[in-house]
N, C-alpha and C positions, 0 to 999 in steps of 0.2 A: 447436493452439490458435490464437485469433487475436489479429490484435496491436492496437494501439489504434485502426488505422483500420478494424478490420473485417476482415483478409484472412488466411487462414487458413493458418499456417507452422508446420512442425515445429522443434522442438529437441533437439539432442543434449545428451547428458551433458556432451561436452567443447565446449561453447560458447562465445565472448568474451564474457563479459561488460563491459558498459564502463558502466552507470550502472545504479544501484538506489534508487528513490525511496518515499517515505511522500508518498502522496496526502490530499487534501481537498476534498469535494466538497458542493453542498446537495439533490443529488437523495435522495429519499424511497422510489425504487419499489425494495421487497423484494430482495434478493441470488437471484441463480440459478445455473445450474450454465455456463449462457451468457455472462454477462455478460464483456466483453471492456476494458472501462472504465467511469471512474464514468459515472454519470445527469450530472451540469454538476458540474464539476470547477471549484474554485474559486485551489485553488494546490500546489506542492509544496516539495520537500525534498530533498535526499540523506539517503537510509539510514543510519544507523547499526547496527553489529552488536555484543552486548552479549556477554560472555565467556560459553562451556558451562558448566553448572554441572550439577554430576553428585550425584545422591543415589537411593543404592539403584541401583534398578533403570530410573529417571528420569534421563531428560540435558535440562536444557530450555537457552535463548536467548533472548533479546529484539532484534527489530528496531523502530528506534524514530527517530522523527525530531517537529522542531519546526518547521511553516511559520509562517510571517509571512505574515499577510491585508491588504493594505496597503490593499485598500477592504474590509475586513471579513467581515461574510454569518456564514447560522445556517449552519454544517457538520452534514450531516443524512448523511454517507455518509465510509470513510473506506477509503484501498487500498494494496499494495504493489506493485509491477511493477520490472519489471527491460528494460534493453537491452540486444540483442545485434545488432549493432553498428549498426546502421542502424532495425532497429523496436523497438519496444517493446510488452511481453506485460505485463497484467494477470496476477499470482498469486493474490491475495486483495482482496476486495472486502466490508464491512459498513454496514451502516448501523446506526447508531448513536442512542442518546437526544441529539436538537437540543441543541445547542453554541453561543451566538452568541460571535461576537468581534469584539470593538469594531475599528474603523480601526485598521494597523497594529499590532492584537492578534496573537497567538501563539497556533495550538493546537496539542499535543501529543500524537503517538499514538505508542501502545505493544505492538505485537505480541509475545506470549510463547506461542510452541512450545517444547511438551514431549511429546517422544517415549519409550515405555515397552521395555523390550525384556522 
């Protein structure tokens, strides 16, 4: 996988993790199987990780955080990435329906994985 500058590093299972972020960003261009970071990345977050919740045959989660835009911008893209311990890997990347938020507005994003067994 590559990390956010572009350079292409493997990961094991037993990695350090040391930071997990909810991104925001105003780029438009479609999601790919490439992308390595947003399109212009406007600000982030630390992650939050939301309790398993188990029904049936379904265990889902939510990863979820709230940035502060201190000069604002339409959020047109939104991602999750993690560091180990020096780079940082994009996991998930969307683009989403335009968002504006006002100077030192708040916008919130909410990953929920649910895996089936």
């Amino acid at each position: 996988m590559k990390n956010l500058g572009g350079a292409l590093w493997a990961i094991s299972y037993n990695a350090s993790i040391s930071n997990m972020r909810i991104r925001v960003g105003s780029g438009s261009t479609g999601q790919t199987p490439d992308d390595y970071k947003l399109e212009s990345e406007l600000g982030y977050t630390a992650a939050a990780f939301g309790d398993i919740v188990v029904s049936g045959q379904n265990s889902q989660f939510t990863i979820s955080g709230a940035v502060t835009l201190a000069a604002g911008g339409t959020v047109r893209e939104v991602g999750f990435s993690i560091q180990k311990p020096t780079y940082e890997f994009l996991l998930l990347r969307d683009v989403v329906t335009p968002v504006v938020v006002p100077a030192g507005g708040t916008c919130t994003v909410a990953y929920t994985l649910i895996f089936t067994a």
